[in-house]
C-alpha positions as YAML, in Angstrom:
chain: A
units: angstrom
residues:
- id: 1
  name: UNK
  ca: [8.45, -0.05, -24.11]
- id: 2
  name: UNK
  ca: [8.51, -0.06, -20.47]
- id: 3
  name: UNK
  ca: [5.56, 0.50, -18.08]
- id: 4
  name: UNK
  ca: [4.67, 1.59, -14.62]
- id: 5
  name: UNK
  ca: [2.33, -0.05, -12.98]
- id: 6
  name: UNK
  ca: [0.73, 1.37, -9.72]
- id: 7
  name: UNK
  ca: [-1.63, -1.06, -7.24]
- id: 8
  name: UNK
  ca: [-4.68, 0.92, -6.61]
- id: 9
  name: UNK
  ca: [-7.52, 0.04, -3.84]
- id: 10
  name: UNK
  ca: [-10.49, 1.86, -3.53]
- id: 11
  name: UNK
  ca: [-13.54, 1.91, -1.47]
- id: 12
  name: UNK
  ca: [-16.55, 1.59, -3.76]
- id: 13
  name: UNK
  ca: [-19.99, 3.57, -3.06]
- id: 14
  name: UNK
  ca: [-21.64, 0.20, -2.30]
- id: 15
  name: UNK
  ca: [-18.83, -1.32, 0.37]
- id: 16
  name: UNK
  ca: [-16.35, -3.08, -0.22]
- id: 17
  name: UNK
  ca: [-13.00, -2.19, -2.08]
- id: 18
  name: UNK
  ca: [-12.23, -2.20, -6.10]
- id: 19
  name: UNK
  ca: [-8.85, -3.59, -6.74]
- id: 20
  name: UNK
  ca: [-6.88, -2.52, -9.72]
- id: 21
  name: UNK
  ca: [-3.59, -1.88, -11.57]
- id: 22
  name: UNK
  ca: [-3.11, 1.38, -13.55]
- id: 23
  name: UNK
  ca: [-0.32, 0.97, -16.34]
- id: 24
  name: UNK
  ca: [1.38, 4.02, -18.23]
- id: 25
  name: UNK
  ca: [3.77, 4.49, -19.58]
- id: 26
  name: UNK
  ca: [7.15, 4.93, -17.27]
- id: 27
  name: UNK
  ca: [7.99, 8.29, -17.39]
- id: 28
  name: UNK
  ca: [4.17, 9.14, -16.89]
- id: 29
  name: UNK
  ca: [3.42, 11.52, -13.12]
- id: 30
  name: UNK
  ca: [1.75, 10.44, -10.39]
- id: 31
  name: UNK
  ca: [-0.91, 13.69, -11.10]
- id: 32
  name: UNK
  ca: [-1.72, 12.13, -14.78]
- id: 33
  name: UNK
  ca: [-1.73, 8.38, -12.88]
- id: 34
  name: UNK
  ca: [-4.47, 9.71, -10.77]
- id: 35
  name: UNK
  ca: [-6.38, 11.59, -13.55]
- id: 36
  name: UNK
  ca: [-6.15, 8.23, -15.55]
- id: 37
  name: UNK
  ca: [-7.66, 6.46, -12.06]
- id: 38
  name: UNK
  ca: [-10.31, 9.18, -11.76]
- id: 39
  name: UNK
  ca: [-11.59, 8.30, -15.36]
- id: 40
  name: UNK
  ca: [-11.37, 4.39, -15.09]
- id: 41
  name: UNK
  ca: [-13.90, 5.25, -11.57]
- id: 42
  name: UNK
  ca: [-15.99, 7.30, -13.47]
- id: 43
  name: UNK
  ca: [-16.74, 4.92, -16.33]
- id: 44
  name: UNK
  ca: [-17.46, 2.01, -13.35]
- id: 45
  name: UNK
  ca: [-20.22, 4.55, -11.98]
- id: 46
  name: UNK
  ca: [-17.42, 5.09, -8.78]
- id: 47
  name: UNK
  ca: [-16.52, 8.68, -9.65]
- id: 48
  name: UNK
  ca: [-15.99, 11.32, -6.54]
- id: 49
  name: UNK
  ca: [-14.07, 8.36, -4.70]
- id: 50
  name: UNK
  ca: [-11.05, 8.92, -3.16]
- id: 51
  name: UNK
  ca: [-7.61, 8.44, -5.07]
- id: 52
  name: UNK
  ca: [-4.44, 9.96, -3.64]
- id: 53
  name: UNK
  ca: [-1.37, 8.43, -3.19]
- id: 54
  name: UNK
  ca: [-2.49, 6.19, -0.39]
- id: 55
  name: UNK
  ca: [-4.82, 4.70, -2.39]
- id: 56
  name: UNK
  ca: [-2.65, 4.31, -5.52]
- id: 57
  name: UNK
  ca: [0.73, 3.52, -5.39]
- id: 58
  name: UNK
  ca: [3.68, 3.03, -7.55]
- id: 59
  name: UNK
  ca: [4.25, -0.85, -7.52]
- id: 60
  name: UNK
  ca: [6.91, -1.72, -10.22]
- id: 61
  name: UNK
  ca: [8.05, -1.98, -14.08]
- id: 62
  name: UNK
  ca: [7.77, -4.27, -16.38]
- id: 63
  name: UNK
  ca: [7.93, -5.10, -20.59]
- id: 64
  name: UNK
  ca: [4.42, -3.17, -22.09]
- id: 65
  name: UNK
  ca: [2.47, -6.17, -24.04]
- id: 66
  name: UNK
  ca: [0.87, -4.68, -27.24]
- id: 67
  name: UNK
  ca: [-2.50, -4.62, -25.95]
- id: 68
  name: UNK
  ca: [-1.00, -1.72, -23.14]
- id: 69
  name: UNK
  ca: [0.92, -0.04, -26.10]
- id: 70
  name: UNK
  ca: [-2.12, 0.00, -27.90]
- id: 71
  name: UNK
  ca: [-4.86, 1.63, -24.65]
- id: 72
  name: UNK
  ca: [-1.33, 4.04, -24.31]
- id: 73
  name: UNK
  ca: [-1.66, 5.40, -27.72]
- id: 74
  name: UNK
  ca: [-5.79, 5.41, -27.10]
- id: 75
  name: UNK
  ca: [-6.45, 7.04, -24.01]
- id: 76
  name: UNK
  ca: [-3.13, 7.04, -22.29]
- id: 77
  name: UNK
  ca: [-3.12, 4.46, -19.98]
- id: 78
  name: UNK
  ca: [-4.35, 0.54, -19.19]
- id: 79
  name: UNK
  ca: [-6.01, -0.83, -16.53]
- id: 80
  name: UNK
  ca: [-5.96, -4.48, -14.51]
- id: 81
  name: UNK
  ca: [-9.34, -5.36, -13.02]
- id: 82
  name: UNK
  ca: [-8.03, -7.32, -10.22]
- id: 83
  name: UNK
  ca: [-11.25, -7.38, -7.52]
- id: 84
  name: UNK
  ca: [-14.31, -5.94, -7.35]
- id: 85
  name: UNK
  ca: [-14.69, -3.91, -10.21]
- id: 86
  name: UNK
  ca: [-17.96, -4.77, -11.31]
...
């Protein structure tokens, strides 16, 4: 299965700026990509941030490992804590 992944800073309430990747599946719209970014903020108590299309981008594909098939068929979608999201 193939996934999108989109790069995705965003400034948290605190300072500073979260890095993450949001994976999906590749067919998957960049509406439902920001939906999917909107819940991953609310569960890190960062909801109400901003997250348009400047702050998440498309980056590239690549192979889906089991562990993204498997958040897919969960809750749609997988993120990448890259910086800052604790």
């Amino acid at each position: 299965m193939r996934a999108a992944v989109f790069d995705t800073y965003v400034p948290k309430k605190q300072g500073g700026i979260m890095h993450f990747d949001i994976v999906v599946p590749e067919q998957t719209g960049q509406t439902t990509v920001h939906t999917y970014g909107e819940n991953y903020l609310v569960s890190k108590q960062q909801g109400g941030q901003p997250l348009t299309a400047k702050e998440c981008q498309f980056c590239h594909v690549e192979e889906a490992t089991q562990e993204m098939i498997t958040a897919f068929n969960d809750k749609g979608y997988f993120i990448i804590e890259m910086q800052n999201c604790n």
